[in-house]
N, C-alpha and C positions, 0 to 999 in steps of 0.2 A: 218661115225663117225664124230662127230662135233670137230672142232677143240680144243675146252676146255678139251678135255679126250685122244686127241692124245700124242706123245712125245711131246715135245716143240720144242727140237732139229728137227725132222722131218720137224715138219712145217714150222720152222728157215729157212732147207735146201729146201724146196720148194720154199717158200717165195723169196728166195734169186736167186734159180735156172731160177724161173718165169723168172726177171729181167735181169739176164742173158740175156737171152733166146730173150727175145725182143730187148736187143744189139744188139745178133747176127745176125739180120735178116735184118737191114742196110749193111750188112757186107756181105750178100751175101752167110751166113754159117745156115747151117739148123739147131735147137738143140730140144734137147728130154731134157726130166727127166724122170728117175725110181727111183724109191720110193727102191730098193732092189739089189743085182746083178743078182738075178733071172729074174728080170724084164728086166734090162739091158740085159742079153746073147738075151734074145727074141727078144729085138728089135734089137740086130745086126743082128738076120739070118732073122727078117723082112727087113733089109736097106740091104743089103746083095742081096736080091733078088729073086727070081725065076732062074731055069735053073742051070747047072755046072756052077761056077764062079773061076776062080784061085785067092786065097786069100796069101796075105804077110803081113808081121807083123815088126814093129819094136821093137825095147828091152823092155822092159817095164815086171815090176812086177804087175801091175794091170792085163794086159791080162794073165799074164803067172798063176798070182792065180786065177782069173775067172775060167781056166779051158775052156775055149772058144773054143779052137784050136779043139778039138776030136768033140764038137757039130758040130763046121764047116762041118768036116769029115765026119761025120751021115747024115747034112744035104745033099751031094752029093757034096760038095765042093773040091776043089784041094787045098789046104793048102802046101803053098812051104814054107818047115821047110828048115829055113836057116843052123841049125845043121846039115844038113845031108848032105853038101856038105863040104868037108873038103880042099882039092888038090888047088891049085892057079886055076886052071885051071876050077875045079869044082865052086867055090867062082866067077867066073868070070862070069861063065852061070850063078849063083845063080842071082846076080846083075840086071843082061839082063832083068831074070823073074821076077822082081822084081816092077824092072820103068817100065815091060811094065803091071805089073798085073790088075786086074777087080778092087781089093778091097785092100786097105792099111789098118791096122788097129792097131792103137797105143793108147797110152793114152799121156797126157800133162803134160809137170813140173808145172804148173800153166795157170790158166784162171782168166784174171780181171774181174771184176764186169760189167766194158764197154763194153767185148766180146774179149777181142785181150787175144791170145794165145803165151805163152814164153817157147820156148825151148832150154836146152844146150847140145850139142853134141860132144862127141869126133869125130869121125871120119865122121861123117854130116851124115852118109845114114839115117836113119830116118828123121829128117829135111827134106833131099833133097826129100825125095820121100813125103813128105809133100806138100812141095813148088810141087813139077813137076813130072808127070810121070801116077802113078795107076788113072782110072778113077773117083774112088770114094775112100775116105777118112773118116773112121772112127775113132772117135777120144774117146775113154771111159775115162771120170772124176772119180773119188772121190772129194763131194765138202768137201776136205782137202787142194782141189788144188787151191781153192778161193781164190784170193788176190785182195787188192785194185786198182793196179796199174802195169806197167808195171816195174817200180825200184825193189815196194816189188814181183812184180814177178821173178826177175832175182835173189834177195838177195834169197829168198826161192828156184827156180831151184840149187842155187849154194851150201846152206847149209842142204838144207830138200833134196833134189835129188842127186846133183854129188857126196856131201860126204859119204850119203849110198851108194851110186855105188860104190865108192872106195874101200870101204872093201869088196862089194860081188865081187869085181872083181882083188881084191889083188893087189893095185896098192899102190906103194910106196909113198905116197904124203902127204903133213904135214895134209891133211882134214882127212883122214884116219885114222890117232893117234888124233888127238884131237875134231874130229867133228867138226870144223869151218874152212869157207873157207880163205885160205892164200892168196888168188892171186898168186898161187905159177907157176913156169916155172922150168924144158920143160918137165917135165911128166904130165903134167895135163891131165883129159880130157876134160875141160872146152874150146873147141876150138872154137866151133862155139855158136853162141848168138842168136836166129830167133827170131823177135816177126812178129807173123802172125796177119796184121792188117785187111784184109779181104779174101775172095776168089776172084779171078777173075773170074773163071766159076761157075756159080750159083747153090748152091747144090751141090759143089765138094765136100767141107769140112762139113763133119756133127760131132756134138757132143751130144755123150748122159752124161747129169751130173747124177751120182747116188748116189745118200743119205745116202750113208755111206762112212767111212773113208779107201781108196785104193790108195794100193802103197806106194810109197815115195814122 
């Protein structure tokens, strides 16, 4: 289909994901586009692999609306759902399988245009098992997550991300009642600040951008 009869918006986010995409590959980070989230689930249980693989997941409302986690399961995968360990004790094993798992699979507060990826973290395990630990890192966009730069990356993690966190996670903090971030202390969960400038191992970190609007 030629492009003069496509959405405009579509072609916007290819155009744009293209560009991305060749950032990223200085960077030592591998990246996709689908055009759909249909397309996207695919290609996670293509990057995913062959064989049982033990799969972990960090917070995220992109994976969690995907729907991803049961394909996982289908596929013959081990899916360690962090709900399901509740006890300190349990939470602790959870952790272990966690950093040491096959596959990480999260989505991002934002990706610049350059390639570097901004996340904000209350408690860092998402971050951390970004930075270090699962072999391979999957990383699902919405290009909503598109920003210029690493500044408007942080301003958008902080006011498009942590403040709907707030409310889905009922936390008393002035972003919560008003939608904008305060800089506020000492309930935040605005703790930790990551901008991932490249991978160190090659192909650890992969990103698939999908051409619609996911998540926060």
């Amino acid at each position: 289909m030629s492009d003069n009869v496509r959405n405009p918006k579509k072609v916007f986010y290819e155009n744009q994901a293209r560009t991305i995409i060749k950032k990223l590959q200085p960077r030592k980070i591998e990246g996709y586009y689908c055009e759909d989230t249909e397309a996207a689930k695919k290609k996670i249980l293509e990057l995913i692999g062959e064989g049982k693989k033990s799969v972990a997941y960090g917070g995220s409302m992109t994976i969690d609306d995907m729907g991803i986690k049961k394909d996982i399961e289908e596929a013959g995968h081990k899916v360690i759902r962090r709900e399901d360990y509740k006890t300190p004790e349990e939470i602790k094993e959870c952790k272990a399988l966690q950093v040491n798992a096959d596959v990480f699979l999260m989505s991002t507060n934002a990706i610049t245009l350059d390639g570097e990826l901004v996340n904000i973290d209350g408690r860092g395990n998402r971050v951390s098992f970004l930075i270090y630990g699962p072999d391979s890192v999957i990383i699902v966009a919405g290009m909503n997550k598109v920003v210029t730069d690493v500044e408007e990356g942080i301003r958008r993690s902080r006011n498009m991300a942590a403040a709907p966190n707030t409310v889905r996670l009922h936390c008393d903090t002035p972003c919560a009642k008003t939608g904008k971030c305060a800089d506020c202390f000492p309930d935040t969960i605005c703790c930790q600040i990551v901008v991932t400038r490249a991978s160190r191992t090659p192909g650890r970190i992969k990103v698939i951008l999908v051409g619609e609007e996911l998540g926060y």
